[in-house]
N, C-alpha and C positions, 0 to 999 in steps of 0.2 A: 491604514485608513480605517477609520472606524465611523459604522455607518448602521444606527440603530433603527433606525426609519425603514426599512427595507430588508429586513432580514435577510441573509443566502437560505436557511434553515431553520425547522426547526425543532425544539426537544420537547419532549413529552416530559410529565409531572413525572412520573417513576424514573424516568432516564434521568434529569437533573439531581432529585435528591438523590440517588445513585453515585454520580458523577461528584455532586459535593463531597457526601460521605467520606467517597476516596481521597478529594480535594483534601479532605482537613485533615487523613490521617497520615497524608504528607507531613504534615505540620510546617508549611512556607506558605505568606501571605503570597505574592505575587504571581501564583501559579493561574497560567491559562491552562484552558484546554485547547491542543492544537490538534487539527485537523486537515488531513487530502488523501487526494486519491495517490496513492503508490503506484499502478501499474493498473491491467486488467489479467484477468483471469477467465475462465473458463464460463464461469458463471456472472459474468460481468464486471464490474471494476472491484478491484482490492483498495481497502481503506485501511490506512492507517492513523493513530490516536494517541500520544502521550500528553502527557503534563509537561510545559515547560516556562520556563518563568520571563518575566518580561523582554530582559536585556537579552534573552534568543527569537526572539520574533521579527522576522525580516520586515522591514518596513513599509515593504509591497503589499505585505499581507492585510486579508480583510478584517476586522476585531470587530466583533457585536455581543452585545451582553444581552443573558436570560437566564432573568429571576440572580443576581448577583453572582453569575458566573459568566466568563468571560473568554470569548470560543475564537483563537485564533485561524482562518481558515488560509492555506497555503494560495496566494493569487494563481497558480495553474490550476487552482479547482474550482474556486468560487464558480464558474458556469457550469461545469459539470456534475456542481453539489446543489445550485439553486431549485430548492421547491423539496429538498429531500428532509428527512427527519431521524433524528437521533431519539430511537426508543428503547425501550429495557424487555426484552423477553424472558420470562420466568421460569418457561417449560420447554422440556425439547433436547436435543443436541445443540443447537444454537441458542441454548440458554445465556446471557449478559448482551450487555449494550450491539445494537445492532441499527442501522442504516438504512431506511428504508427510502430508496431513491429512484423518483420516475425517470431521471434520465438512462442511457444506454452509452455504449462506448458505439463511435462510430465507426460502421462496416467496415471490415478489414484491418483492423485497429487489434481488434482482440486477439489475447491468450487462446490456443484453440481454434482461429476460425476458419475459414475457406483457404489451405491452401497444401499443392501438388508438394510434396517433399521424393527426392530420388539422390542413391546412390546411394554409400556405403552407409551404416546408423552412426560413426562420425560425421559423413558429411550433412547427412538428413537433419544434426544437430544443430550443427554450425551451419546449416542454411534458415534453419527454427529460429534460432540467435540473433540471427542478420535482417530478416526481412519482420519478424511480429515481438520478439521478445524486448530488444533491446532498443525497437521505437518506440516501444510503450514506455520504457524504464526509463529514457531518456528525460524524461520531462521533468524527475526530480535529480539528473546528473548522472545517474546510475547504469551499470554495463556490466553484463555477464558473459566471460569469459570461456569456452571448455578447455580444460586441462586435459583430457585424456579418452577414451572411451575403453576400458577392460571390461570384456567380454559384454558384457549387458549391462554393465554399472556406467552413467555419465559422471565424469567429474566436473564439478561446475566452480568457477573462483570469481565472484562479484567484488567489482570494482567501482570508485568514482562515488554517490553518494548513498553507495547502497555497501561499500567496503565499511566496518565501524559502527555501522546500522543496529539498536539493540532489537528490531523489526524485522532486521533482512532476513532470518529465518524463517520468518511468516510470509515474509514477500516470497522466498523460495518454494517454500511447502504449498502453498495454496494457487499461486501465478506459475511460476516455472517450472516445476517439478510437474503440476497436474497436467500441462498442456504437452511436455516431453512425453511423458508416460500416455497421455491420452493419444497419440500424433504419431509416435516412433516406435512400435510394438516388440520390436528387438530391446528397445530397453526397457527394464523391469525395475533400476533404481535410481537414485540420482542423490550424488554425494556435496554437502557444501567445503571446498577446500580453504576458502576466506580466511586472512589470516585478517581480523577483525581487529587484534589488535593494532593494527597500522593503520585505520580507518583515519582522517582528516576532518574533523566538522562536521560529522554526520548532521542531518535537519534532525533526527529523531535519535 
């Protein structure tokens, strides 16, 4: 659907010539920019962003163009993403493209948020997994697994649209990994076991 009238978003003058930049030195005409939200995190929702060219954009998806770029956004975000802004920061740790988004995930939703964990640091895991981690991931197909728990280290094996993922690393590192470590203080690391090559279609 594509729906210029109404933007979901939207980019600042440094964010887009940014964003083209990169565009061109792709060197593929047909390349969007796609856009959603992957999960939530600790610090609110995780976004994820690649380039990807027309004949992979689901046809649910929203398509609005600005300034001759053309920003595919995933239909399980468009609400979630409406009123937000794709800007460029300069300075900082969080220096390149960055989201700046009045929305919130809703209570009880999040990476991190209100909830009693008991029994062993396996099962503290696998009950993490079960009740916040793996309904937030659900929403783009995606499921984390533990494999193991040695001594203090989780072993984690994501599955489903987050298996193949060239992202799921950052989905790991930043969503799952920060909310285990934040949540289950017996653990001190968190391993990805993903055998990534097997991944199916990933969106990203």
């Amino acid at each position: 659907m594509t729906d210029t009238e109404t933007p979901v978003i939207e980019i600042s003058e440094e964010a887009l010539s940014k964003v083209l930049e990169l565009r061109e030195a792709e060197g593929i005409d047909d390349l969007h920019l796609a856009l959603r939200i992957s999960g939530v995190g600790a610090n609110g929702y995780v976004y994820e962003t690649a380039f990807v060219r027309a004949g992979d954009i689901f046809a649910a998806d929203h398509i609005e163009e600005h300034g001759g770029l053309l920003i595919a956004i995933s239909a399980g975000s468009v609400e979630d993403l409406r009123g937000a802004v794709l800007d460029l920061a300069t300075a900082g740790p969080s220096a390149g493209l960055v989201i700046r988004n009045p929305n919130t995930p809703s209570p009880g939703l999040g990476l991190g948020g209100e909830i009693e964990l008991s029994g062993t640091p396996e099962e503290k895991v696998r009950q993490l997994l079960a009740e916040q981690i793996n309904p937030a991931i659900a929403s783009h197909g995606g499921i984390a697994n533990l494999v193991s728990v040695n001594g203090s280290t989780a072993v984690l094996e994501l599955g489903g649209g987050c298996q193949g993922c060239g992202l799921a690393a950052v989905t790991l590192q930043d969503g799952i990994e920060k909310a285990i470590l934040e949540l289950i203080p017996e653990i001190t690391e968190v391993t990805d076991a993903t055998d990534h090559s097997a991944g199916a279609n990933p969106y990203f």
